[in-house]
KEMARMI-444696 format. One record per residue: residue in three letters; x negated, y negated, z of N, C-alpha, C, CB in turn. Coordinates in steps of 0.2 Angstrom, whole numbers, plus 5000, padded with zeros to 4 digits. Glycine has a CB too. Layout:
alaXYZXYZXYZXYZ...
//
This chain:
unk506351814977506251754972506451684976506551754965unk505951634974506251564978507051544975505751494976unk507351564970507951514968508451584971507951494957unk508551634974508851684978509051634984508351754979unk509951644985510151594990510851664991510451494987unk511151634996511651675000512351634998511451675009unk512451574994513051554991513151574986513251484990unk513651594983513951614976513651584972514651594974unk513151574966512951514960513351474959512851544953unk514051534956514851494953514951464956515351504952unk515051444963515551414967515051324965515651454975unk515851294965515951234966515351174973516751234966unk515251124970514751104976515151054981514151074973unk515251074985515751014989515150964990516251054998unk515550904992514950834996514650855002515450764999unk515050885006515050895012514250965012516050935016unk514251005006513751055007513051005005513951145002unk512551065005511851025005511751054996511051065013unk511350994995511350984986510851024985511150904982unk510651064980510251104979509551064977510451144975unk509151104979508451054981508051054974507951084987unk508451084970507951084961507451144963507350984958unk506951124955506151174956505751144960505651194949unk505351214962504851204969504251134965504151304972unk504151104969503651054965502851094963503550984970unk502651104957502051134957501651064955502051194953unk501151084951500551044950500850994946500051084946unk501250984938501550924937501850874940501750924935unk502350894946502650874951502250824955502850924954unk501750874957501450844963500850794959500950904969unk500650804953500250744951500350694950500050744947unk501050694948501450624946501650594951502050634942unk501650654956501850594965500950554967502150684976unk500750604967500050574968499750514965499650614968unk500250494958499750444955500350374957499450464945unk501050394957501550364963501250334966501850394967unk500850374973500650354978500050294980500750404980unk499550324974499050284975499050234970498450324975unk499550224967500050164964499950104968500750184963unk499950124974500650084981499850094987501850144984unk499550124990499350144995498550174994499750194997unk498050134995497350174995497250255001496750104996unk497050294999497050365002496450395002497450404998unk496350425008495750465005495950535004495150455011unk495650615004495650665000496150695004495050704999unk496050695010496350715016497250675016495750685023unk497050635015497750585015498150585011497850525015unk497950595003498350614998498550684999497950594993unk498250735002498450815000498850805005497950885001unk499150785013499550765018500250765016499450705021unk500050735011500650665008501150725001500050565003unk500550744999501050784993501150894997500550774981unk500750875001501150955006501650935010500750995012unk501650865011502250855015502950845009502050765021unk502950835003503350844998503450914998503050824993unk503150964998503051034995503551055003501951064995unk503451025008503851045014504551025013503451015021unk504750965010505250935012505350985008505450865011unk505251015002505751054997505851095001505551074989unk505351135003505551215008506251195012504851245015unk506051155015506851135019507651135017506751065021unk507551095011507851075005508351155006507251074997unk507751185004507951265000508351305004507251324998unk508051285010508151345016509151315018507351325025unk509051255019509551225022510151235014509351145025unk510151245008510351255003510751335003509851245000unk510151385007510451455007509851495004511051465003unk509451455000508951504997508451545004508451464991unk508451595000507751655005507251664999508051765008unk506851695004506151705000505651654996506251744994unk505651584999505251524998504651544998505351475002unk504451595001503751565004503251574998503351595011unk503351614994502951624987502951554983503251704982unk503451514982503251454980503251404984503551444977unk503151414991502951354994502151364995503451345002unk501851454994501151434996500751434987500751505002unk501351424984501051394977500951314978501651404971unk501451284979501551214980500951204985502351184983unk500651224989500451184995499751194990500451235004unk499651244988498751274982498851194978498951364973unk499451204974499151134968499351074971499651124960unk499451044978499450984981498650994983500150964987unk498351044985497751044986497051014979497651134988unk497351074976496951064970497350994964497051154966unk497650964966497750894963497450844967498450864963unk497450854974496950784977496350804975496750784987unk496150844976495350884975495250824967495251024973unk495750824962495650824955495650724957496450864950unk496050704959496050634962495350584962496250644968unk495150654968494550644971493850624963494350724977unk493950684960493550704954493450644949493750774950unk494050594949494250574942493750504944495150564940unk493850474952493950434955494250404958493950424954unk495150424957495450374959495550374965495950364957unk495450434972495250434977494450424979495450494978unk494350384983493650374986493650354993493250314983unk493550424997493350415004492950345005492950475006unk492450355002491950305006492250235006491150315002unk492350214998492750154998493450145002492850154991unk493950175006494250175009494050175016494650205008unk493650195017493350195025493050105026492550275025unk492650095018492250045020492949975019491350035014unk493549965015494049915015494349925021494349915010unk494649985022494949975030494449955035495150055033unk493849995037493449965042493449885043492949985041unk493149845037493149775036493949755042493249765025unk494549785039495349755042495249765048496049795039unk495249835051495249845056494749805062495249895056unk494249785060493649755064493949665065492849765060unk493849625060494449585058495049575063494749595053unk495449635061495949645066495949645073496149705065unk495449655078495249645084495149715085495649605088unk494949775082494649845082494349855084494649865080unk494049885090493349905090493049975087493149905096unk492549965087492050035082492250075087491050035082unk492350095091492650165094493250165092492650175102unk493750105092494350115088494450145084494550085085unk494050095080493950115072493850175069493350095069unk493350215072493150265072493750315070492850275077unk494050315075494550355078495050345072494750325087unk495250295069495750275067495550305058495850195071unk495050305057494650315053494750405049493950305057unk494450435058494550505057495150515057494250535061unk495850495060496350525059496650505051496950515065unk496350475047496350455039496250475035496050435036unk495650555039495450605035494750585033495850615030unk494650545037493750535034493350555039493550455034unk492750585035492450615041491950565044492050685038unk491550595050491350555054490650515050491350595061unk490250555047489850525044489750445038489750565043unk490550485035490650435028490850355034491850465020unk491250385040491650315045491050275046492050345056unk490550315050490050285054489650235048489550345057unk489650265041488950235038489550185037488550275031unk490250165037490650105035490750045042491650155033unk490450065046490750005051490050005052491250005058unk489549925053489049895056489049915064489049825054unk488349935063488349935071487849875074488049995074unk487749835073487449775077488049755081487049705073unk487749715087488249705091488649625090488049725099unk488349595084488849535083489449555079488449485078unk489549635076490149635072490549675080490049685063unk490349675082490949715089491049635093490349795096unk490449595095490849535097491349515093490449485097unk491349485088491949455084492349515084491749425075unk492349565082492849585083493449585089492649615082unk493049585098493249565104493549505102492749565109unk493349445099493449395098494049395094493049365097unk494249455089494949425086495349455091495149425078unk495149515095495649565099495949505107494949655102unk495449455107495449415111495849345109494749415112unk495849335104496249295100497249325098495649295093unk497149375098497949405096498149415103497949495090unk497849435109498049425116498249355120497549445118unk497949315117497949255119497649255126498549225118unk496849275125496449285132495749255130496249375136unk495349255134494649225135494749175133494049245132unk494449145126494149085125494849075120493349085123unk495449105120496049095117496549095122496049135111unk496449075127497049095134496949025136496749165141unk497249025143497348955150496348935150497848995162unk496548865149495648835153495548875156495548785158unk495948875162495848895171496148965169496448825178unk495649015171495949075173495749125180495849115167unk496449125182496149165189495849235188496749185194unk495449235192495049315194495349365190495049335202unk496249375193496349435191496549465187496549455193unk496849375181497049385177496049415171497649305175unk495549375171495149385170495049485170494849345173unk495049495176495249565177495449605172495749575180unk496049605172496749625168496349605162497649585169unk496149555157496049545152495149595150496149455152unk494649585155494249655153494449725153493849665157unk495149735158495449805157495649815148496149805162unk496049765148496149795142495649775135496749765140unk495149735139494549755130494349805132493849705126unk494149855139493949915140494549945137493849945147unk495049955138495550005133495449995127496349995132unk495449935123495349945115494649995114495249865111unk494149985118493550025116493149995114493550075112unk492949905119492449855119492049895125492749775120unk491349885126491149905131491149845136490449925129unk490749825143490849785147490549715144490649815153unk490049735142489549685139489749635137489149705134unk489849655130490349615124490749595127490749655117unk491449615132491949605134491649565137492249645137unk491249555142490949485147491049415142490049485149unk490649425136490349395132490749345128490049435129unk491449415126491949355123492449325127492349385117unk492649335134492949305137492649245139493349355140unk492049245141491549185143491449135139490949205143unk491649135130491449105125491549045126491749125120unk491248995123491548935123492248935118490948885122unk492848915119493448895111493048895105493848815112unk492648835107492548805100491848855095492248695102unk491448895100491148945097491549005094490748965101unk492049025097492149085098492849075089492549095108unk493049005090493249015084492848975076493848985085unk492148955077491848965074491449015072491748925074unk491549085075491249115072491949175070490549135076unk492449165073493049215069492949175061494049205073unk493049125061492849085054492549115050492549025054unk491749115052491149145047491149245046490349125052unk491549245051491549325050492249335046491449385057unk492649295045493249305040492849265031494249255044unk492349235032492049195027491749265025491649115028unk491349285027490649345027491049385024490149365035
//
């Protein structure tokens, strides 16, 4: 049984030993962490069930480091109803992939993110690739501006020195190839004129 430990029950709890970790969290537990969380944090299905198995884990630890044996029958209970509480999340509403894919996207692009970023950043969220893709535009004016604010928080192209030598120019397409601008766009926003380049961060923070 999970509450079966190797210390005496009777004995006294010193400071110094580890506090008993209470009951395994089941389904009440974890609902009330989940509505906690999306209190504070938009989530998607995938992120919410993360978040309260990683609850369900801290207890196993809890237990183990406590002295209890035989967890695992209520930890693979706990891990079931942190499953089947997102799933419920999902059902009610208060979880929506899509809508979290399409608010983040919006930040991240803004942010100076590119769609391969994005993507990426997307899927480790728990979103699948299809809900990501239908959430970020693909014309290539929203990947410009985006270079352009990635360009802007660097303080490069058309937000860097007048005068820029060759290699710093270099170094500054190297790194919009790392963020996961292609060459194009990259030409495109380090070429900008200033006074374009921040009127159209403007219209795409207005839009």
């Amino acid at each position: 049984m999970a509450q079966e430990r190797r210390r005496n029950p009777r004995a006294g709890h010193s400071p110094s030993e580890p506090r008993p970790p209470g009951p395994p969290p089941g389904a009440a537990r974890l609902q009330e962490a989940a509505v906690a969380h999306l209190a504070r944090f938009a989530a998607t299905e995938v992120g919410l069930r993360r978040v309260l198995m990683r609850r369900v884990d801290r207890w196993k630890r809890a237990a183990e480091a406590f002295g209890m044996t035989d967890t695992e029958a209520a930890v693979a209970a706990g891990r079931q109803a942190a499953a089947e509480v997102a799933k419920k999340m999902v059902a009610t509403g208060s979880v929506d992939d899509a809508a979290f894919a399409e608010s983040r996207a919006r930040r991240l692009l803004r942010g100076g993110k590119s769609r391969r970023a994005a993507l990426a950043h997307l899927a480790a969220k728990g979103v699948d690739a299809e809900t990501a893709a239908a959430a970020l535009p693909e014309e290539e004016g929203a990947e410009l501006d985006a270079a352009l604010a990635f360009c802007r928080r660097r303080r490069i192209g058309p937000f860097g020195p007048a005068e820029t030598p060759i290699e710093e120019r270099r170094k500054a397409m190297a790194a919009l190839a790392r963020g996961g601008f292609g060459r194009d766009v990259a030409g495109r926003a380090l070429g900008m004129d200033p006074g374009e380049a921040e009127d159209r961060l403007l219209a795409a923070r207005q839009g």
